[in-house]
C-alpha positions in Angstrom: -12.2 6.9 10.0 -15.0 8.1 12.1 -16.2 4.6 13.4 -12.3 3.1 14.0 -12.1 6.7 16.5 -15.1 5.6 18.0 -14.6 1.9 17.9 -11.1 2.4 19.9 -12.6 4.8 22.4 -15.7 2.4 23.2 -12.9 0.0 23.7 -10.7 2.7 26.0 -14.0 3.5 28.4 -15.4 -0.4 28.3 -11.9 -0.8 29.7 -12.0 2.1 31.8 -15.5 1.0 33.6 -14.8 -2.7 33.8 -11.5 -1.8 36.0 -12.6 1.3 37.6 -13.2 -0.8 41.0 -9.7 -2.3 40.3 -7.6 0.8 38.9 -5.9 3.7 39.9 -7.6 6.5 38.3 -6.3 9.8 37.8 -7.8 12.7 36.4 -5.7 16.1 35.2 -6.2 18.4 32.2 -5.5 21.6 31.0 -6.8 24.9 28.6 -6.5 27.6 26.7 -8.9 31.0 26.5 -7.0 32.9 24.0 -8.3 36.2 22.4 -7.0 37.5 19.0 -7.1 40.2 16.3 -5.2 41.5 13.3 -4.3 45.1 13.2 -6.2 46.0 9.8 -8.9 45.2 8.4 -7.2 43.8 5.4 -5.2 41.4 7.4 -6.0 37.8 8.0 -3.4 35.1 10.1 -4.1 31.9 12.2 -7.7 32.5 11.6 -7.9 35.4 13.0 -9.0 39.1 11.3 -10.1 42.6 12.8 -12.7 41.6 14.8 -11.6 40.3 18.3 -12.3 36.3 18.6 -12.1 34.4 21.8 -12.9 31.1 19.8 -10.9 30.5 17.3 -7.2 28.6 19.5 -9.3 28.2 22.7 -9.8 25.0 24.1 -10.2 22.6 26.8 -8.9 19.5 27.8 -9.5 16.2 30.0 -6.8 13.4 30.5 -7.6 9.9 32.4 -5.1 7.7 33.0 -5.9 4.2 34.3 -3.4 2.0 36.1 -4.6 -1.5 35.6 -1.9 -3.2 38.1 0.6 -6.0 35.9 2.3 -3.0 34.4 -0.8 -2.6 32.0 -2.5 0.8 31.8 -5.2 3.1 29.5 -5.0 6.7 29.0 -7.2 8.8 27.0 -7.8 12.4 26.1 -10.8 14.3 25.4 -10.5 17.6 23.9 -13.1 20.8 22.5 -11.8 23.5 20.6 -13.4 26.5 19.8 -12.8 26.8 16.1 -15.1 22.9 16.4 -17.7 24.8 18.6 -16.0 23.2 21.5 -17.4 19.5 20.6 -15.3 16.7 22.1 -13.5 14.9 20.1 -10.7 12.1 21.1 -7.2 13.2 20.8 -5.5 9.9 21.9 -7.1 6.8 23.5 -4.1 4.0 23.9 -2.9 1.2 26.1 0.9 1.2 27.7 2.4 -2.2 28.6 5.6 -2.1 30.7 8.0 -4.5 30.0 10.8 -3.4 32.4 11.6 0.2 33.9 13.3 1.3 30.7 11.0 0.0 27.5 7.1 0.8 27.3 5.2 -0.6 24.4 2.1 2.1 23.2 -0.8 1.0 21.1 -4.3 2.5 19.8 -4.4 6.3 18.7 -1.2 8.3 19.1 0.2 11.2 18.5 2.7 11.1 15.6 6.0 12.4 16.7 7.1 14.7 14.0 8.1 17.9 16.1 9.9 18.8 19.7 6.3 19.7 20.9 4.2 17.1 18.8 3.4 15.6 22.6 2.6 19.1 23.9 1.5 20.9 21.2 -1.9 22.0 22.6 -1.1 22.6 26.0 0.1 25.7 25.5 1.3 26.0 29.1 4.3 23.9 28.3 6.2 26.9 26.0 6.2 30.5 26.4 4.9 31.6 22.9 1.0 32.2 22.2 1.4 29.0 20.0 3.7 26.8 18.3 5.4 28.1 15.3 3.3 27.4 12.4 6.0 27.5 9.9 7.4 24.3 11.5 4.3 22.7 12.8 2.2 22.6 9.5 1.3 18.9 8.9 -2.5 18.0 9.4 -1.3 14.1 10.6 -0.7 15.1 14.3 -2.3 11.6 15.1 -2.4 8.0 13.9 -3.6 4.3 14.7 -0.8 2.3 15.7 2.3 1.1 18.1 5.0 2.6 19.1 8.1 1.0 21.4 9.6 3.9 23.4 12.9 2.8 25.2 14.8 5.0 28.0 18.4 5.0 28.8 21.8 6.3 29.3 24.3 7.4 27.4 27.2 7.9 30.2 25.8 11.4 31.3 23.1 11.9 28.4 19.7 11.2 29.2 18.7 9.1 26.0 14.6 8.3 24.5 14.4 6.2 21.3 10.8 6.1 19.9 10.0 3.6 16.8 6.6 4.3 15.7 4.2 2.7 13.2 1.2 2.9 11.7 -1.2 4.3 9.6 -3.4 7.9 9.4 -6.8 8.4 7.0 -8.7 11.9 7.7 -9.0 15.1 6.1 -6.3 17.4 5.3 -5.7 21.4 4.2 -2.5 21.4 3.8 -3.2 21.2 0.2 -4.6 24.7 -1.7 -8.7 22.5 -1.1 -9.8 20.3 1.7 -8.8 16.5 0.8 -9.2 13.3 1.7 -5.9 11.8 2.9 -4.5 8.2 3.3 -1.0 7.5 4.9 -0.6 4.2 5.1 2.7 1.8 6.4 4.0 5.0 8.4 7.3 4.1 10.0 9.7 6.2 12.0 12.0 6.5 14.5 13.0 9.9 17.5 16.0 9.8 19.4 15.8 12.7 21.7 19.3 13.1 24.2 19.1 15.6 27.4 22.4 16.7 29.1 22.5 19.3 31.6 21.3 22.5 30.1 21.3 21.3 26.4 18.6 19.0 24.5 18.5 17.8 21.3 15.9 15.6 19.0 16.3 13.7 15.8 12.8 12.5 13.9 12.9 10.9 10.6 9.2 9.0 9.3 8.5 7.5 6.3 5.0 6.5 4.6 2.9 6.1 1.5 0.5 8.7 0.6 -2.9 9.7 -0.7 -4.6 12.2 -1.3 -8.3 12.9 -3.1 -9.5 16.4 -3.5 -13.0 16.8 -2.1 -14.6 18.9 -4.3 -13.3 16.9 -7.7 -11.9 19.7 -9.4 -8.4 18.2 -9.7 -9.6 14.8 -9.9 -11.5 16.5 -13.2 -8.5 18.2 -14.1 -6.7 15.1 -14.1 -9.0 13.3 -16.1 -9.4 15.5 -19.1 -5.3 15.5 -19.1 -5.3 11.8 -19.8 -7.9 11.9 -22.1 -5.9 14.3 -24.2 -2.7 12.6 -24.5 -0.9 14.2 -21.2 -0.9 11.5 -19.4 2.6 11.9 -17.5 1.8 15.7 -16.6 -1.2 13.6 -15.1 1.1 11.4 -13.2 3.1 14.1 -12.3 -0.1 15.5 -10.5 -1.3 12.5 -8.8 -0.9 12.0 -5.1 -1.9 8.4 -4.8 0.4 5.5 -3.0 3.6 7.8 -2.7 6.6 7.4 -0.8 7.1 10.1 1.5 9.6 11.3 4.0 9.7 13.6 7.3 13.3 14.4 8.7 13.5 17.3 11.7 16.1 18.2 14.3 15.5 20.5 17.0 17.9 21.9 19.9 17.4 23.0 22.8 19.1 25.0 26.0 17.7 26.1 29.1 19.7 27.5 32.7 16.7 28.7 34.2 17.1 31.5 33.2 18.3 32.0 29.2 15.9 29.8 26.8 17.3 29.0 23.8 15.4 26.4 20.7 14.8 25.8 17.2 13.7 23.5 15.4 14.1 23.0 11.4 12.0 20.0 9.4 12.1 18.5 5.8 9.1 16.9 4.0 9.4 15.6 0.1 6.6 13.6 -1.2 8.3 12.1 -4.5 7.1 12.2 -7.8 3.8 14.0 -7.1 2.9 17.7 -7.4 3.7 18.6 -3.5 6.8 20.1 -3.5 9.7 19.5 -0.9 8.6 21.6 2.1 10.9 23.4 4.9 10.9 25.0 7.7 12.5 26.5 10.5 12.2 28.6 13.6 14.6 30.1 16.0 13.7 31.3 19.8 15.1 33.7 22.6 13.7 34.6 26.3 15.1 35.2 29.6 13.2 34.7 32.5 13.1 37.2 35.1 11.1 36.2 38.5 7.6 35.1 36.7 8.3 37.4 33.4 9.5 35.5 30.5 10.1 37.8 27.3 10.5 36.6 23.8 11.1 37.1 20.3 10.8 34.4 17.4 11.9 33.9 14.1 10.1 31.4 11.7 10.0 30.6 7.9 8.5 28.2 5.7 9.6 28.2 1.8 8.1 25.9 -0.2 9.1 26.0 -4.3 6.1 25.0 -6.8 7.3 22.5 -9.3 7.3 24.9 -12.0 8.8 21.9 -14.3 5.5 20.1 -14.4 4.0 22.7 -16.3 6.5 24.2 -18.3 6.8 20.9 -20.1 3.4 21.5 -22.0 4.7 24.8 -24.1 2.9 28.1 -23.8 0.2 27.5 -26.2 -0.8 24.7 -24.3 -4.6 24.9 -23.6 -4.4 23.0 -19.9 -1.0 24.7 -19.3 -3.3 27.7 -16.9 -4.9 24.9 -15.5 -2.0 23.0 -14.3 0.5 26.1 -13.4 -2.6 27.4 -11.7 -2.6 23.8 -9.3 1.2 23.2 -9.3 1.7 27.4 -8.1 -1.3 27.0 -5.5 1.7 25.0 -3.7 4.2 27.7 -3.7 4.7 29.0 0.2 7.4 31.5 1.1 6.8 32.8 4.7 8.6 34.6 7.2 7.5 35.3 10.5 8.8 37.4 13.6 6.8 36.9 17.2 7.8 39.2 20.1 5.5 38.6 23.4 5.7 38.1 27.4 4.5 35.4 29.2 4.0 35.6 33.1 3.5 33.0 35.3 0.7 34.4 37.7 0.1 31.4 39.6 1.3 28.3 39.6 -0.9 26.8 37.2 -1.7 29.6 35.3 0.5 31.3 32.5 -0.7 35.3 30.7 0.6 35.7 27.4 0.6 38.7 25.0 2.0 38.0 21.7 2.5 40.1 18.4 2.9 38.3 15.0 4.0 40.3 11.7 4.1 37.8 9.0 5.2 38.8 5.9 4.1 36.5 2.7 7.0 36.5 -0.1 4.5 35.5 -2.8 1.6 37.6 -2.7 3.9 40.6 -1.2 1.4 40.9 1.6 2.1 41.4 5.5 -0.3 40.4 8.4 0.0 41.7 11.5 -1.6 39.7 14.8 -2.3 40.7 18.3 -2.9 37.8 21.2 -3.2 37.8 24.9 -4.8 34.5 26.6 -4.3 32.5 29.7 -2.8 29.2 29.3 -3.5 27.0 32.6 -2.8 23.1 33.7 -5.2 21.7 36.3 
């Protein structure tokens, strides 16, 4: 995975140098210096705990874009976060052919256009909370190598964008209960987003097969010693390897300048396989007033283990811990209220102060999070 990123952004820069007499260069960016802590000691969310971290969501950002005249051009993106010790890394590095005024054709590393934000995501100047709602905005895949045809139109007075995306994503995931290796290969989607007015609303739905691998072997183990002993479909069952999986989401949107209205609500199932079907939603209110925009947020995530796996090997079953221990690790039940201010102290520049109180339906817990940090475009 390492050498294709690399690969593709030698290609980006060779192409960037060998035009640079030639192009139209342009250079923008933006970054985040975010602060954080929980209220006890005993709490832990987004990374953060008692002690106060600067690190852990800041980052910076550097965009070129490269006009190479013939309706050809190269953009890249180069970003350091703090939880990575602020080491660059490339976010996207693609080319965009023209083909007339309405259809662009997008190839190399993109994002993957699961959610509202998924372009916008880290620039945390383009929405008023802290962050995106992690309840919604869970998946590890926020990139992949392909080519996507994006097409813009009209719909009498509705502003239409259809996106068809595909391609394929291999990288490292923690979305499961341990770090894995992940494969998706043949990804395939489509957005359709429609603007009218005030109102906005987006349609995503992506398909693709998937793999995962556990990295430290324990469930690859586990999986193993169940074949061995004659459980061979609680095995399959288990398995995450070559499986058909689907993302659907729709968000709306309203905005007057002045009332801000959204939400967003997503669907993931990955068939036959151990991850169970995985929702999500959030809900948003603010108002602006002058440069003060307050907030307040509603998210949850609910994820059901699939308790039938293991309840097919009987009580007395000696891998039956084992398994219920794996198939319950997947179990997620999450609800989230955010109330915060952001103000707009220049025009580049956006103050936010957030408070989080999330309150986790399984283990009966509730964390509680404090943020303030400046979010800035430049």
């Amino acid at each position: 995975m390492v050498s294709k990123i690399k690969q593709l952004s030698l290609g980006v820069l060779l192409a960037l140098t060998a035009t640079a007499v030639h192009a139209d260069i342009r250079f923008n960016g933006f970054a985040s210096i975010k602060a954080g802590s929980t209220l006890s000691s005993s709490d832990s969310l987004y990374g953060y705990d008692k002690e106060v971290d600067f690190k852990n969501e800041s980052l910076f950002a550097l965009q070129v874009q490269a006009d190479l005249a013939d309706r050809l051009s190269v953009t890249a993106q180069l970003m350091g976060r703090g939880e990575n010790d602020f080491n660059a890394e490339f976010e996207w590095a693609y080319l965009t052919y023209e083909l007339n005024s309405q259809t662009r054709i997008n190839a190399g590393r993109l994002r993957t256009p699961f959610y509202r934000y998924s372009d916008f995501m880290d620039v945390g100047y383009a929405y008023d909370w802290a962050r995106v709602p992690n309840s919604v905005y869970n998946l590890d895949f926020n990139n992949l190598e392909g080519v996507s045809l994006v097409r813009f139109g009209q719909l009498g007075t509705v502003d239409s964008t259809i996106q068809l995306i595909f391609g394929s994503y291999n990288g490292e995931t923690n979305i499961t209960p341990a770090p894995a290796d992940v494969s998706i290969d043949r990804v395939a989607g489509a957005t359709w987003e429609l603007m009218q007015g005030n109102f906005s609303a987006r349609l995503a739905y992506l398909t693709g097969k998937l793999t995962m691998v556990d990295q430290d072997g324990e469930l690859t183990g586990l999986l193993g010693l169940l074949e061995q002993s004659g459980f061979a479909e609680t095995a399959h069952q288990i398995r995450i390897e070559d499986a058909s999986s689907t993302f659907m989401g729709l968000a709306l949107g309203y905005d007057n300048g002045s009332l801000v209205l959204g939400g967003e609500i997503v669907r993931s199932k990955v068939k036959d396989t151990v991850i169970p079907t995985q929702n999500g939603y959030y809900v948003s209110a603010g108002y602006r007033i002058n440069s003060y925009t307050p907030f307040i947020s509603f998210e949850s995530r609910d994820n059901d283990g699939k308790a039938e796996i293991y309840q097919t090997l009987g009580s007395g079953n000696p891998f039956r811990p084992a398994v219920e221990g794996v198939v319950e690790s997947f179990t997620i039940k999450r609800d989230t209220w955010n109330i915060g201010s952001r103000y707009d102290f220049h025009p580049s520049a956006a103050l936010k102060v957030q408070f989080s109180s999330q309150k986790d339906k399984v283990s009966d817990q509730r964390d509680q999070l404090v943020t303030v940090g400046v979010d800035l475009v430049f």
